[in-house]
C-alpha positions in Angstrom: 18.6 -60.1 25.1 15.9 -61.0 22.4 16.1 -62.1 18.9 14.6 -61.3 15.4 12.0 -63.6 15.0 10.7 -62.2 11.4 11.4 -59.6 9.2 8.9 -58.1 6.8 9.2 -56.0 4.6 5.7 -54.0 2.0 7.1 -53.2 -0.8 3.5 -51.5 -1.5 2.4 -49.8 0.7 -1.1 -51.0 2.3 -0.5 -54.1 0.6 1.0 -57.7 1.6 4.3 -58.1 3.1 6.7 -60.5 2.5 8.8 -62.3 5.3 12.7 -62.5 4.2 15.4 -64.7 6.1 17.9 -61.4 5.9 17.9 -58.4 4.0 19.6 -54.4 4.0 18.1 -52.3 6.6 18.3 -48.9 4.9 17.9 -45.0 6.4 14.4 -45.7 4.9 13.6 -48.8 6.6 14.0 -52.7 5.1 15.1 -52.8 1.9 12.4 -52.0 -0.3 9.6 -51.0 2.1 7.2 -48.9 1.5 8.7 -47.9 -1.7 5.6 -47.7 -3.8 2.2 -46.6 -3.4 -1.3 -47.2 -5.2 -2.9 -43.6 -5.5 -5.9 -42.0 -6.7 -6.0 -40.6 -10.3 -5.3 -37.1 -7.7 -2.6 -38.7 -6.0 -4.3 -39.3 -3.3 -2.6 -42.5 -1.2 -5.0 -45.4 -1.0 -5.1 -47.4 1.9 -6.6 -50.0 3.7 -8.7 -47.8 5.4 -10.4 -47.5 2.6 -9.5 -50.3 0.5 -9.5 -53.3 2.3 -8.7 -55.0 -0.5 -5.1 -53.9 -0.9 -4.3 -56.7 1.5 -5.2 -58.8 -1.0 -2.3 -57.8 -3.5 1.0 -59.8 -3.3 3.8 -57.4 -4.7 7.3 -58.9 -4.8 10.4 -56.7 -5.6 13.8 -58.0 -7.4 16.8 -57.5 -4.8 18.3 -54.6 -7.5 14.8 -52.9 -7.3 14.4 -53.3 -10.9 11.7 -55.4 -11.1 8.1 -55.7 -9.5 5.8 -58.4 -9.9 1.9 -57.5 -8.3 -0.2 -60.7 -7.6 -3.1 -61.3 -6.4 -4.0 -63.5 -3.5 -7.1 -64.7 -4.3 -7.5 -67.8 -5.6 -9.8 -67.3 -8.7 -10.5 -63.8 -9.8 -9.0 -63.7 -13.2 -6.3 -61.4 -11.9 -3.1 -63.1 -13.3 0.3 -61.6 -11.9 1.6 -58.8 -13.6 5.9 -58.3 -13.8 6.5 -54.4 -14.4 9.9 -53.0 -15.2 10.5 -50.1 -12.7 11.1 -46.4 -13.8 12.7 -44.0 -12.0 13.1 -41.6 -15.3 9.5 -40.8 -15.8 8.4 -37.5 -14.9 7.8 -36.8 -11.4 4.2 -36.0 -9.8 2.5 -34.8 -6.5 1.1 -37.2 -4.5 -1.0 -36.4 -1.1 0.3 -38.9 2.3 -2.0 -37.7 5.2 -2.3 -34.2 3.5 1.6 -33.7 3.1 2.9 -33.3 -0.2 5.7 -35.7 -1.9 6.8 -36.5 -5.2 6.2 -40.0 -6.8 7.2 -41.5 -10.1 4.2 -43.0 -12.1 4.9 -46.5 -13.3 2.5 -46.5 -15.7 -0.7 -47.1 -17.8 -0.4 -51.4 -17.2 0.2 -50.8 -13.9 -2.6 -48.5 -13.3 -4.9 -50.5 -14.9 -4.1 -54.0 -13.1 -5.2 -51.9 -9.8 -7.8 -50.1 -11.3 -9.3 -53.2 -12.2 -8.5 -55.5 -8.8 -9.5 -52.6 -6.5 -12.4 -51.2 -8.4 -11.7 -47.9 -8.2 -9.5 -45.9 -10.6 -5.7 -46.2 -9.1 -2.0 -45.8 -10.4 0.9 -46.9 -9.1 4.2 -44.4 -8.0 8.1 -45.0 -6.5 9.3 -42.9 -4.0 12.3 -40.7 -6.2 15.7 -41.2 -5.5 16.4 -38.1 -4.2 13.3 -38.3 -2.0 14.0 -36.4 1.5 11.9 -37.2 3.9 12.1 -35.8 7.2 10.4 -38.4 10.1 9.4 -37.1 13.5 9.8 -38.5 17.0 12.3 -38.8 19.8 14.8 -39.7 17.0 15.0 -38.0 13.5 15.1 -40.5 10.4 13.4 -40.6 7.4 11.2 -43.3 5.6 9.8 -44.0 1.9 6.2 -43.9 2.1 5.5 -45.5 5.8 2.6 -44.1 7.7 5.7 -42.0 9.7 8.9 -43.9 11.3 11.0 -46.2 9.3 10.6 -49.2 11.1 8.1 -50.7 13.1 9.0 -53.2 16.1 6.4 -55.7 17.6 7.0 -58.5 20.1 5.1 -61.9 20.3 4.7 -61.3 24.2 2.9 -58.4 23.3 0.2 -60.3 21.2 0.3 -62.9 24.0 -0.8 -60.7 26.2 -3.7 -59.6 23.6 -4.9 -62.8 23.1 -5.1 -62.9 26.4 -7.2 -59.7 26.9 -9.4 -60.9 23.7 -9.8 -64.2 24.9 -11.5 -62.6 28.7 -13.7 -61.7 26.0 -14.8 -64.4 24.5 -12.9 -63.3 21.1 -10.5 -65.1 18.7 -6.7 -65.0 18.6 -5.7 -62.1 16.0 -2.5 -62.9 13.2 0.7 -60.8 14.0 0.0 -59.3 10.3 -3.4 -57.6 12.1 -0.3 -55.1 12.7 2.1 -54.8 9.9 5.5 -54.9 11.7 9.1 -55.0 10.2 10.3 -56.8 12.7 9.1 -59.3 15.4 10.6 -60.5 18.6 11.0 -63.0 20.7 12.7 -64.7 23.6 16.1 -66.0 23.1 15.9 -70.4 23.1 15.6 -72.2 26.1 18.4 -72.4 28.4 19.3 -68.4 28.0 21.0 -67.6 31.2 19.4 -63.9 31.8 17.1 -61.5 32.1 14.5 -62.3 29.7 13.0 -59.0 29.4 11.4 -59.9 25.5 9.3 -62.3 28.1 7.7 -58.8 29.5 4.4 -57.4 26.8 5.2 -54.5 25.9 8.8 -53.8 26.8 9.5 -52.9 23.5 8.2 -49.3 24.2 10.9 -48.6 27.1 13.7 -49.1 24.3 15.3 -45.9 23.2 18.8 -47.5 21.4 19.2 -51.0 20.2 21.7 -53.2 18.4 20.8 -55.4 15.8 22.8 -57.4 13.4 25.1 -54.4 11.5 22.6 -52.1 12.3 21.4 -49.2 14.8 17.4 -48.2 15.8 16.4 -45.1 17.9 13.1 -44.8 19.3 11.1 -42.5 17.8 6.9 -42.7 19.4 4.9 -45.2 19.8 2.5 -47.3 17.3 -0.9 -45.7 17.4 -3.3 -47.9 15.5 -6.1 -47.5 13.4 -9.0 -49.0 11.4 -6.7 -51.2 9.4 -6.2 -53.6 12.2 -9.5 -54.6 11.6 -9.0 -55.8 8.2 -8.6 -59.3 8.1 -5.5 -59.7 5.9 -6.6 -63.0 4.6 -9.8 -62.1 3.3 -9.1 -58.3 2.9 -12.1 -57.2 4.2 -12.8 -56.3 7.7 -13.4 -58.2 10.7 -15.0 -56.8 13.3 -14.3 -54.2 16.3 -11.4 -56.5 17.3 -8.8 -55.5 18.5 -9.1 -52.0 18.7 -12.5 -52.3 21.3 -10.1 -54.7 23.3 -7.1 -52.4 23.4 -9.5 -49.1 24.1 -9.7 -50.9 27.5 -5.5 -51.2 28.3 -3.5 -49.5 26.0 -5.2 -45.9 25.2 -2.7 -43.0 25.0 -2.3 -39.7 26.9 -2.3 -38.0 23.4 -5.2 -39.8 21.5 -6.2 -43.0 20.3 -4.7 -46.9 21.2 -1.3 -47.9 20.9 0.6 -51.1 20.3 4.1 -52.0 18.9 7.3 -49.4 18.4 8.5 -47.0 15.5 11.8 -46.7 15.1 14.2 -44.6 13.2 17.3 -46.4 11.8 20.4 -44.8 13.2 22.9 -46.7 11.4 22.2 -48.8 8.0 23.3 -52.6 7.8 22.5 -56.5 7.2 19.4 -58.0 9.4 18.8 -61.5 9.8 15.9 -64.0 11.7 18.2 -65.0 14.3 19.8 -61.8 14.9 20.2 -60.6 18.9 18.5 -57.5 19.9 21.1 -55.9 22.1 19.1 -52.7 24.0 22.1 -50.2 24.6 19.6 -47.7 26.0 16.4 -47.7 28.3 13.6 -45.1 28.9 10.6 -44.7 30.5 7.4 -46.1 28.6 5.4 -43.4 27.6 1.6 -43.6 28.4 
């Protein structure tokens, strides 16, 4: 057993999260995730990548979806919040997501221009459609709004243990959990569990293939390779160095390219999540490597 230690949920994508006590987990992921995106005047996604400074914007959604309220975390700046009423009757448009094609529904000229201005580059702002059908790949089919690929991503606090530890042979600095932009984190049960404490293991998220948690259902779907925006300090929204990605190189490289750390996970049955919630693994696998 383990339990749900946070749940976070972008409502932008490439931009802050939000932590939430409980909330809906959908087919799509969280409620809410990932169900906007800041684009080039092409449609082209923007992300952190490239703009750093997207980490920087704090976007809040009301629990209908109606409402969206973009703010910025900086302290001075001039950029004062701005509340938008959300459209899904506008016209729809192409928008590019790694070089596949989806539709996305402007939400308009006040929106545009609040990014425009905060990122410095012209932007606009789109919602996934309601009849968006996107099909997710991996061990377990699913679909997601406008996440990198799988619907949910799953991280464990023993994992970034063990990192710290690897960074700190180093001589670098602790990293924050948001370095990687989970949905969910994990933890041991309390003190006094009577059990195998497997969430105690780094990593053992990756040997999951079916889990229970709350009302609802994951399924493994590959694991989390990582990229340049774990080097963006999500505080400052600018980047931070060659950690953790030079540390990682050195443990956690991947028979198929590039560094991994953390889960995807498609969600094979919808329902209420909560912090607190027990993570009851119904089915095992091998780790892949």
């Amino acid at each position: 057993m383990a339990t749900v230690v946070d749940l976070i949920t972008y409502p932008v994508k490439g931009c802050a999260g939000t932590s939430v006590d409980s909330t809906h987990l959908t087919p799509a992921g969280l409620a809410h995730d990932r169900g906007f995106m800041v684009v080039s005047v092409d449609g082209v996604y923007r992300t952190q990548r490239r703009d750093p400074r997207l980490a920087l914007v704090r976007p809040t959604v009301s629990a209908d979806g109606s409402r969206l309220t973009l703010a910025s975390a900086e302290p001075e700046g001039g950029h004062g919040a701005l509340h938008l009423d959300v459209t899904t009757s506008a016209p729809r448009r192409d928008v590019d997501l790694f070089g596949a094609t989806y539709q996305g529904i402007d939400q308009g000229d006040e929106a545009a221009a609040w990014l425009t201005d905060f990122l410095g580059a012209p932007s606009r702002l789109v919602r996934v459609p309601p009849e968006h059908d996107r099909k997710t790949d991996g061990l377990t089919p699913g679909t997601s709004g406008y996440a990198d690929s799988s619907a949910v991503h799953v991280l464990s606090r023993a994992s970034l243990a063990h990192l710290h530890t690897r960074l700190a042979e180093r001589g670098a600095p602790p990293l924050a959990m948001d370095r990687f932009r989970p949905n969910i984190v994990i933890d041991s049960l309390p003190e006094g569990w009577q059990g195998e404490d497997w969430a105690a293991e780094p990593h053992a998220e990756d040997r999951i293939r079916r889990a229970t948690i709350g009302a609802a259902e994951l399924g493994y779907t590959k694991l989390a390779v990582r990229c340049a925006v774990t080097l963006v300090d999500q505080e400052a929204g600018a980047r931070g160095g060659p950690e953790p990605l030079r540390t990682l190189a050195g443990y956690r490289r991947f028979s198929a390219g590039g560094v991994v750390f953390g889960t995807k996970f498609a969600v094979v049955r919808p329902g209420k999540l909560s912090v607190g919630d027990e993570v009851a693994v119904e089915e095992w696998g091998e780790a892949e490597r």
